[in-house]
C-alpha positions in Angstrom: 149.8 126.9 86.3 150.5 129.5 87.9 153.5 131.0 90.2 155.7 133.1 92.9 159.0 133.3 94.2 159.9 135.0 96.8 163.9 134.8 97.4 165.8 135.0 100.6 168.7 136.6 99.9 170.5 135.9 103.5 170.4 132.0 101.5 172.4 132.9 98.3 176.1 132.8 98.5 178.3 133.1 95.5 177.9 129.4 94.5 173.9 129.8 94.9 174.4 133.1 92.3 176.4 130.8 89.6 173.6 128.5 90.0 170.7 131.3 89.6 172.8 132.2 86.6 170.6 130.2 84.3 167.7 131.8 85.2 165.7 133.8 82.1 162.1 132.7 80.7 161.4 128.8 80.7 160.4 128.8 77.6 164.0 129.5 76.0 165.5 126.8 78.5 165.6 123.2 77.6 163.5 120.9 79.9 167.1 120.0 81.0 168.0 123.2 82.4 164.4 123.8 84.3 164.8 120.5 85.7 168.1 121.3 87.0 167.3 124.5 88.3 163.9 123.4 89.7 165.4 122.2 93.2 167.6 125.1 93.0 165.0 127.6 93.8 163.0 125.4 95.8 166.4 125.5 98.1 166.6 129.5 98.2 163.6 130.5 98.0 161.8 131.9 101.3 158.1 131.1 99.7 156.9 129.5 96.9 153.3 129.2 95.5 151.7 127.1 92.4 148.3 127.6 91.8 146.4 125.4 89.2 143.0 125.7 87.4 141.1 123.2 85.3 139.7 123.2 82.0 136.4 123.8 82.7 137.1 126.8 84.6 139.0 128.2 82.1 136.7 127.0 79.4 133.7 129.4 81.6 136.4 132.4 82.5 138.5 132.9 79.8 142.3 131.8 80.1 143.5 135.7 79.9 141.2 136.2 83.1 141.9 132.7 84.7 145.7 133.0 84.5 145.5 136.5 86.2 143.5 135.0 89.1 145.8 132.4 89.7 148.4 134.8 89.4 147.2 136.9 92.2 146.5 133.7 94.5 150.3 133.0 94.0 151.0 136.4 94.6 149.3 136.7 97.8 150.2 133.5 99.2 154.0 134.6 98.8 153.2 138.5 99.7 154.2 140.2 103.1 153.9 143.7 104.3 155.8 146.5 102.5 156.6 143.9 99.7 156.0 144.8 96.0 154.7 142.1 93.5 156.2 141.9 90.9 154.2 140.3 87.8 155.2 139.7 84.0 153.6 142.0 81.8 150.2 142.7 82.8 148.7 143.7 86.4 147.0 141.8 88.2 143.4 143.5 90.1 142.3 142.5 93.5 145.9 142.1 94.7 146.3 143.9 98.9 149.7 144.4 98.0 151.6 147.3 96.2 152.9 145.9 92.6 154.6 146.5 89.9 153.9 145.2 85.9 157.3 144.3 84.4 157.1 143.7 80.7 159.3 141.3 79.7 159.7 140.3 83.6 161.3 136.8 83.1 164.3 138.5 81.5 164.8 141.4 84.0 163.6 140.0 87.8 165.4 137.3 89.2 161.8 136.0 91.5 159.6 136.5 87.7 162.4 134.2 85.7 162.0 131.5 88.9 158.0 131.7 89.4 158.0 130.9 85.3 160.4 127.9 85.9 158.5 126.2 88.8 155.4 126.9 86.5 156.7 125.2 83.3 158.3 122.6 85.2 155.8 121.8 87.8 153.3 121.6 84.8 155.3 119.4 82.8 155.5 117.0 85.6 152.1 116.8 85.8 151.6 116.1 81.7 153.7 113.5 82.5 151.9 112.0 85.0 149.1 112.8 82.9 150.3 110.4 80.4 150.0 107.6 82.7 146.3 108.2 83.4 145.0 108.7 80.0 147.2 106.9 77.7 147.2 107.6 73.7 147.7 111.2 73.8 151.3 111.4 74.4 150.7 114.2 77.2 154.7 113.4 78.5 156.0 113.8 74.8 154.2 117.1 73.9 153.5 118.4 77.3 150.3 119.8 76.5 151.7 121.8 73.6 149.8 121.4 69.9 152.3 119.6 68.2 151.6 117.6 65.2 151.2 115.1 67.6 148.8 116.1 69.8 146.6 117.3 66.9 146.8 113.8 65.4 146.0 112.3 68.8 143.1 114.5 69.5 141.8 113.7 65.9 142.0 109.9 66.6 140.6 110.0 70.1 138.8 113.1 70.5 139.5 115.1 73.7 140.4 114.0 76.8 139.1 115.7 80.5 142.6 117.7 80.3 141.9 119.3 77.2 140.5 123.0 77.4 136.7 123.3 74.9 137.6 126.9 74.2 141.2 126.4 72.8 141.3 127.3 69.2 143.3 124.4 67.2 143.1 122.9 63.9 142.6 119.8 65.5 139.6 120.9 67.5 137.8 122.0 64.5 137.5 118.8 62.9 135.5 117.6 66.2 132.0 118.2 67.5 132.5 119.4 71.1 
């Protein structure tokens, strides 16, 4: 998954600020506190984008090269003229837009810390729905993370479609693929 945010600041009053407060990288917020501020942002932003890819094509690409492609979809769908992009950490080729590489983005740009919340949370959503349509890998528990877990799951079931061939794990070495 992949996202933008693209804020409109006529939209965010004071209480709309306390409630952008929370806002830093997903991954130090509980599921909780993405949840919460999911609809938040959804509410004040002016565009949003989430672009997906598969495992096969990231099995055939690379996920360093896939991730930057869906990166600048979801930048271009947000874009307008005289905008800069804004991405976190690396920059992203083939963009029509000026940008600008932030390292460390989701702790210092307000639209980065957002796009990586409707990311994580939008993705989570789908692990969870996941779950329902192949049972036995726990997808809602572990969110597609290598837990314990998953490993053990993987190692008793083998792979499911979701799961990427190319992904290095402990788990996947045990398996003919």
């Amino acid at each position: 998954m992949a996202a933008a945010v693209v804020f409109d600041l006529d939209r965010i009053g004071p209480g709309e600020v306390r409630a952008l407060s929370g806002l830093n990288d997903s991954k130090q917020q509980t599921g909780q506190a993405r949840a919460e501020l999911f609809p938040v942002i959804l509410r004040l932003a002016a565009r949003v984008a989430v672009i997906t890819r598969c495992a096969p094509g990231i099995d055939s690409r690379g996920l360093h090269v896939t991730n930057l492609a869906a990166l600048r979809d979801a930048l271009a769908r947000v874009a307008c003229p005289d905008c800069i992009c804004l991405s976190d950490g690396f920059p992203v080729s083939g963009l029509a837009f000026r940008q600008l590489a932030v390292i460390g983005g989701d702790a210092k740009s307000a639209a980065i810390a957002a796009a990586s919340v409707i990311a994580k949370e939008t993705r989570d959503r789908y692990m969870r729905r996941a779950d329902t349509v192949h049972p036995g890998w726990e997808f809602a528990q572990h969110v597609g993370y290598a837990t314990p877990e998953h490993r053990l799951a993987i190692e008793r079931l083998g792979v499911s479609p979701l799961h990427r061939l190319s992904f290095q794990s402990a788990a996947y070495q045990q398996l003919t693929l």
